[in-house]
N, C-alpha and C positions, 0 to 999 in steps of 0.2 A: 773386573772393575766394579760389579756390583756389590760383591763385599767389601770395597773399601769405601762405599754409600756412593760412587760416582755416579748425577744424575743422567738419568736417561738419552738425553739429547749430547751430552756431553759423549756417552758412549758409540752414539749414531755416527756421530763428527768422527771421532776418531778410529773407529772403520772405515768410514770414508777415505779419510788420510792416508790409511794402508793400503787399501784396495778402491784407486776411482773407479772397476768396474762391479761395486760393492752397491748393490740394488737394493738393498735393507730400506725400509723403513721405520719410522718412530715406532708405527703398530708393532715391525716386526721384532723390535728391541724389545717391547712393553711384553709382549705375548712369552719371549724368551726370560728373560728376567721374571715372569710369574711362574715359567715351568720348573726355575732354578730353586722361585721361595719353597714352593709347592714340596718338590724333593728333598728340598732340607728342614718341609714340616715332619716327613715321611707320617708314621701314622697320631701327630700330638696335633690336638685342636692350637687354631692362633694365640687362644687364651692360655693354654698350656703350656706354652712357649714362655705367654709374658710373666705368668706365674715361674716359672724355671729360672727364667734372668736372675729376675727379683731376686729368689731364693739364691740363685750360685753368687749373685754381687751383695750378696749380704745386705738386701735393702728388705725396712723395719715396711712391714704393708697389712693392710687389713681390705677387706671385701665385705661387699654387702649384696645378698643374690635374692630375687624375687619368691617367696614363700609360696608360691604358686605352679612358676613355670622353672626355677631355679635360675632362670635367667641374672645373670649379670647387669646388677643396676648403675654401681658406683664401685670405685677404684679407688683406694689411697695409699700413698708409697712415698717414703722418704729416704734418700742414703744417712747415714750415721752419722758420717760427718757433716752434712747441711745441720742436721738437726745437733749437734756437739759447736757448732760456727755458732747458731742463735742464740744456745743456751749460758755460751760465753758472753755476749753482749745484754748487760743485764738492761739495759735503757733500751731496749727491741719494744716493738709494740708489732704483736700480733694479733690480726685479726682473723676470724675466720667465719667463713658464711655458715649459717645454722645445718645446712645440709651433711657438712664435712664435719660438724663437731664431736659427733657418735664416734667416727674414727681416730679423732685426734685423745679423745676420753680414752681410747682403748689404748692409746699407745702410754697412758699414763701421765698426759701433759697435764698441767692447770687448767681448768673450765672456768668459768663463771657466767652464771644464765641471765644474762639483764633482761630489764624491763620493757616492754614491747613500748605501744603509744606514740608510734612515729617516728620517735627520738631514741629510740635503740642505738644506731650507729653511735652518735654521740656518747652516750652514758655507755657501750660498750671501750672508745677511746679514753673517756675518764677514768675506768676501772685499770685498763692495760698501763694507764701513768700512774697507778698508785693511789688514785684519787678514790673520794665516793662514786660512785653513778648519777646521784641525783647531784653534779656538778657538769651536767650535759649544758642547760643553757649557757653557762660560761666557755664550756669549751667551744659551741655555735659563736659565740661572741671573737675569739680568740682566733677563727679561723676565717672570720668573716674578716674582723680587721687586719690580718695579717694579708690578706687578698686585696685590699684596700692602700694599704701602705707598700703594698710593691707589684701593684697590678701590671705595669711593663715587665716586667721581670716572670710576671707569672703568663703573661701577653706572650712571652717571647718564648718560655718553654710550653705550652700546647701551642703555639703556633696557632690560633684562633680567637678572637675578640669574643665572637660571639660565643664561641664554649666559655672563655673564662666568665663571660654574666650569665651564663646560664648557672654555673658551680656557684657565683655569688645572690643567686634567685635563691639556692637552698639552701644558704648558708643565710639568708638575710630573714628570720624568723624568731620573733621573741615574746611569742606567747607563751605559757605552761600548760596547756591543756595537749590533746590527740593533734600532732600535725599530720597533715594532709600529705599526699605522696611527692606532689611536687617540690615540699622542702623536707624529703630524707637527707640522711649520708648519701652522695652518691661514691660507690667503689668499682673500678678501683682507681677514677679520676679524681678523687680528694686527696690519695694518698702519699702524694708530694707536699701536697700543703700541712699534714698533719706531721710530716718528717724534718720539713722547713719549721715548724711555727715551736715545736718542741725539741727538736733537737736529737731526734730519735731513727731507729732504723724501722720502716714499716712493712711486714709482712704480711699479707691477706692474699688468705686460701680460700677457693671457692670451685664447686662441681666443677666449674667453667675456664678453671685455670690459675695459676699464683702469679703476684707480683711481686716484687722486694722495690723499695723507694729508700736511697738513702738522700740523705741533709744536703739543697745545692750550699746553703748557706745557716750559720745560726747566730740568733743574735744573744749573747750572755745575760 
């Protein structure tokens, strides 16, 4: 049952069902099921395992290890086909956090290094649409009012009033100098609004995990 991922308590139960005089418990599943991984690591570290998959399902991955201790810092791994699905959608807005860009450079994708000053997320959205960069306060504009003209709508998918004025606290900023932390991009809670307001699919990678956001709605 544990190679067909069935969880643990799900396995307990169903011993149980076979045998009510079946005196197992949770631990004694837990302890089994580690002796079972343990032998099917026989003598390949965990890492060597996940290095192995990667390699036999054909997934495109790059690593980056500590100059030090060689330890294992950061992981990045894509199937062929995810990445063949984005490259087909040419209106995609990718974004991706500064930490992951080394890896994504290696796989050969397009980069481009905007300008810090606060307002990076912004001017990295303007570049992903084809725009300049220095067309950041517009696009702040564009998603502030777009959050304004359908604020129930955007109320009702976070399910939260008070999140949705907090996104519009950092969206509601129109100076041109260094903004301040509290009115960044926030990711990856903006990334509906930037798929609603343009019409686009958005992807943003980060150490911490990805999300994809496609259009609930667009207006022409």
């Amino acid at each position: 049952m544990k190679i067909k991922n069935v969880p643990s308590h799900d396995i307990l139960s169903t011993l149980k069902r076979q045998n009510s005089k079946n005196v197992s418990t949770i631990k004694t599943v837990y302890n089994e099921c580690y002796k079972f991984q343990m032998n099917d690591l026989g003598d390949r570290s965990q890492m060597q395992v996940v290095f192995g998959f990667l390699h036999s399902k054909a997934y495109i991955f790059n690593h980056r290890a500590n100059d030090t201790t060689n330890a294992l810092e950061d992981l990045f791994f894509v199937h062929p086909t995810t990445l063949e699905i984005w490259r087909a959608f040419p209106m995609s807005t990718l974004l991706i956090n500064h930490l992951a860009r080394t890896h994504f450079e290696n796989l050969q994708c397009p980069a481009h290094n905007v300008k810090g000053g606060g307002n990076f997320g912004f001017r990295s959205i303007a570049i992903a649409l084809g725009r300049s960069e220095h067309d950041w306060l517009q696009i702040r504009c564009d998603q502030y009012n777009d959050l304004l003209s359908h604020y129930q709508e955007y109320v009702m998918i976070y399910g939260d009033v008070d999140f949705v004025n907090r996104i519009s606290h950092t969206l509601n900023y129109s100076g041109l100098g260094f903004a301040v932390l509290e009115y960044w991009l926030v990711m990856p809670d903006t990334g509906i609004l930037i798929a609603n307001r343009y019409g686009v699919i958005v992807i943003y990678i980060s150490k911490q995990g990805s999300s994809t956001w496609f259009l609930h709605r667009y207006d022409p």
